[in-house]
N, C-alpha and C positions, 0 to 999 in steps of 0.2 A: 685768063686768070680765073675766072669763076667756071669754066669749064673745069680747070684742076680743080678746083674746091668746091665740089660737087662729086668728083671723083674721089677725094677725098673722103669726105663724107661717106658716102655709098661702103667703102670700102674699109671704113670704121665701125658702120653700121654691121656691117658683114662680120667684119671680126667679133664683133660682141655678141650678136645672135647665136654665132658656131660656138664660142667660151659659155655661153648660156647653156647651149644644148647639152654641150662637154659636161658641165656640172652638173645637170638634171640628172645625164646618165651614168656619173658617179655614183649619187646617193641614191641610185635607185637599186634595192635588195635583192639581190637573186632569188627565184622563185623558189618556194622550201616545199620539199616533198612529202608527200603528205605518208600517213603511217604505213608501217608493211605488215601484209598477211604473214604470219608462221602457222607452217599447219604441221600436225607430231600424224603419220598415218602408220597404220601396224597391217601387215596382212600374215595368217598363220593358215597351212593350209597340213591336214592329217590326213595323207595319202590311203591308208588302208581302210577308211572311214567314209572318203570322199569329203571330209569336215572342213568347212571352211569358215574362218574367222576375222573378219574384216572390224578397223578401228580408226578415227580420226578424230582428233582434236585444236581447235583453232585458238590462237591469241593474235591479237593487232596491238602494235606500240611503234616507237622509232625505235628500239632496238629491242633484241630478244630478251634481255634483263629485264626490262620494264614492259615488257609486252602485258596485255592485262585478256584473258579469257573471251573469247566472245561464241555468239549465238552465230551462227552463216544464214545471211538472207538468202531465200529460195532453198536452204538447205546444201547436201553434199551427195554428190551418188557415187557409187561404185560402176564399176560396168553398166554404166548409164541408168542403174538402178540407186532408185532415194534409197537412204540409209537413214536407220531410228535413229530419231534423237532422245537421248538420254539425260536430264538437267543432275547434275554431282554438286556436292559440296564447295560453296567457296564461286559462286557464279560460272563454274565451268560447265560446259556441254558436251559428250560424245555421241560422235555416230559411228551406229553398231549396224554389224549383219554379221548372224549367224544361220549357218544354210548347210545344203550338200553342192556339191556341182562338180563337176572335171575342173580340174587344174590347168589355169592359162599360163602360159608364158608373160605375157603383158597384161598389167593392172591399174585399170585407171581411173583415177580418182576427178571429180569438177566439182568446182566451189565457186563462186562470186568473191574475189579479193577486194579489199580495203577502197581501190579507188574504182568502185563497181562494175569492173571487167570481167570477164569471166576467164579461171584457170584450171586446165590440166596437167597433172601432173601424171605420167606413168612410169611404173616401175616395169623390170622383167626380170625373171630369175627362170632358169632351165629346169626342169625337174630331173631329181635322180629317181631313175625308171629301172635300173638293175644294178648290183652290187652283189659281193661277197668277198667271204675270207678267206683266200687261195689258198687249198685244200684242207679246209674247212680247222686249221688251227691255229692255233697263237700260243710260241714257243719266250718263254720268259728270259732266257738265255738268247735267244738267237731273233727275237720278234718276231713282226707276221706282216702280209701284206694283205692291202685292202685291191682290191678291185672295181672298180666304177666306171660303168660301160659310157663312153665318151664324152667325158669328167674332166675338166679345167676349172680351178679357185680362179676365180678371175678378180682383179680387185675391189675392194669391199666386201670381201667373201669369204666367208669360213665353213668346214663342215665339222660338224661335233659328232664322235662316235659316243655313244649313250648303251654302257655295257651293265650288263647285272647278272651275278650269279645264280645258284641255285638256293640260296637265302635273299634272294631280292635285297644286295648288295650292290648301290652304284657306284660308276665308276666314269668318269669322260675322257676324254682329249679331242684335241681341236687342232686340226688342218688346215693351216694359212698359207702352203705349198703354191706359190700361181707356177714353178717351173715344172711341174708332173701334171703328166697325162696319163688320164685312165686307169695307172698303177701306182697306188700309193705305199711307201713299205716305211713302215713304223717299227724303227727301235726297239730292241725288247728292254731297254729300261725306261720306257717308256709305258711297259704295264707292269708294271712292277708292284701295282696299287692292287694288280688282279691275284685273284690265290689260284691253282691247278685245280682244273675241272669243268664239267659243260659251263656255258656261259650263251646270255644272247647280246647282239648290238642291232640297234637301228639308229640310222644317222637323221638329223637335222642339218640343212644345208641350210645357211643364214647370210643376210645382205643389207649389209647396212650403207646409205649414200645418203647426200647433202644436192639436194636439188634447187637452183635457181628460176625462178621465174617468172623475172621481172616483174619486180613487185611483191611479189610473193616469195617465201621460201620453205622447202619443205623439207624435213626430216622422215627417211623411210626407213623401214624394216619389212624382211619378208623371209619369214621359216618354213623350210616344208620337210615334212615329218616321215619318213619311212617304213617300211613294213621291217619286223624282227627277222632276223637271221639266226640260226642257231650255231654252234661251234667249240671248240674244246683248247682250254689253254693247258698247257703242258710245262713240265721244268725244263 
């Protein structure tokens, strides 16, 4: 008899230490994550210059709405080079480089995020190295084709042709084509904005992407600028 009630006991005991624990680990609150890095980076690179223009900008919040400006401890480099910091209106900071150099494929950026780890982000965009206007016109009637020696819009990708007459008269359009290789052929009412006569174009190939980085998140962009072409639009 006191052997059962003892086992009893015990086994009462038990049941309410485990209903205790049960309950502790109820009200106990999931661990809340703490603020995220958003960084805005720009890279613009003017091929016939060798000009290169690098930008970045940081906010920290729980979400991009409320994100609020901040300073990067240790700072931000580019290509493993620091980048100036510039203090702007309104507590914001950029960091700047502007330089010469060859044009890379891959561009990468490091910061210190929010919960003091260290992040890279890199971008890559292909450069356009040769192009032109398949024999050398653009027909208002009939359009014209672009040529871009081994050229895919790949997505997030556009190229903007940037035309101007002999009155330095612009003009754009933008290729978001990702099914064409190398041969691009444009519509002739699609210049329809151009008048008959010489004209030149140089393209900006543009990429715009949403990068995650646990923890961080980054907005890119990257333009790169081409040398002018000459060419003759026709009726």
């Amino acid at each position: 008899m006191g052997q059962t009630h003892l086992t009893y006991l015990q086994f009462s005991l038990l049941l309410l230490i485990g209903l205790s624990i049960s309950s502790c680990q109820a009200e106990e609150k999931p661990e809340q994550p703490g603020p995220t890095t958003y960084a805005s980076l720009f890279v613009r690179y003017i091929a016939p210059q060798g000009q290169l223009k690098v930008t970045a900008a940081f906010r920290e919040g729980d979400s991009i709405s409320t994100a609020q400006p901040v300073e990067m401890p240790g700072g931000v480099t580019y290509q493993g080079r620091p980048l100036d910091a510039r203090p702007l209106p309104d507590q914001q900071v950029r960091y700047t480089l502007d330089t010469r150099a060859p044009f890379a494929k891959d561009h990468r950026f490091g910061f210190q995020a929010a919960d003091g780890q260290p992040r890279e982000a890199v971008l890559s965009l292909s450069p356009i190295e040769t192009f032109s206007v398949v024999g050398g016109i653009a027909s208002l009637s009939e359009g014209m084709t672009l040529y871009i020696k081994d050229e895919k819009i790949d997505e997030g990708e556009s190229i903007v042709l940037l035309f101007s007459d002999a009155n330095n008269k612009a003009t754009t359009i933008t290729l978001t084509n990702p099914s064409v290789r190398d041969t691009f052929p444009i519509a002739g009412i699609r210049l329809r904005k151009l008048q008959p006569g010489p004209h030149r174009v140089y393209l900006v190939k543009k990429q715009q992407q949403q990068l995650d980085l646990q923890g961080a998140k980054a907005t890119a962009e990257i333009e790169y600028y081409t040398a002018e072409q000459s060419f003759e639009v026709t009726e």
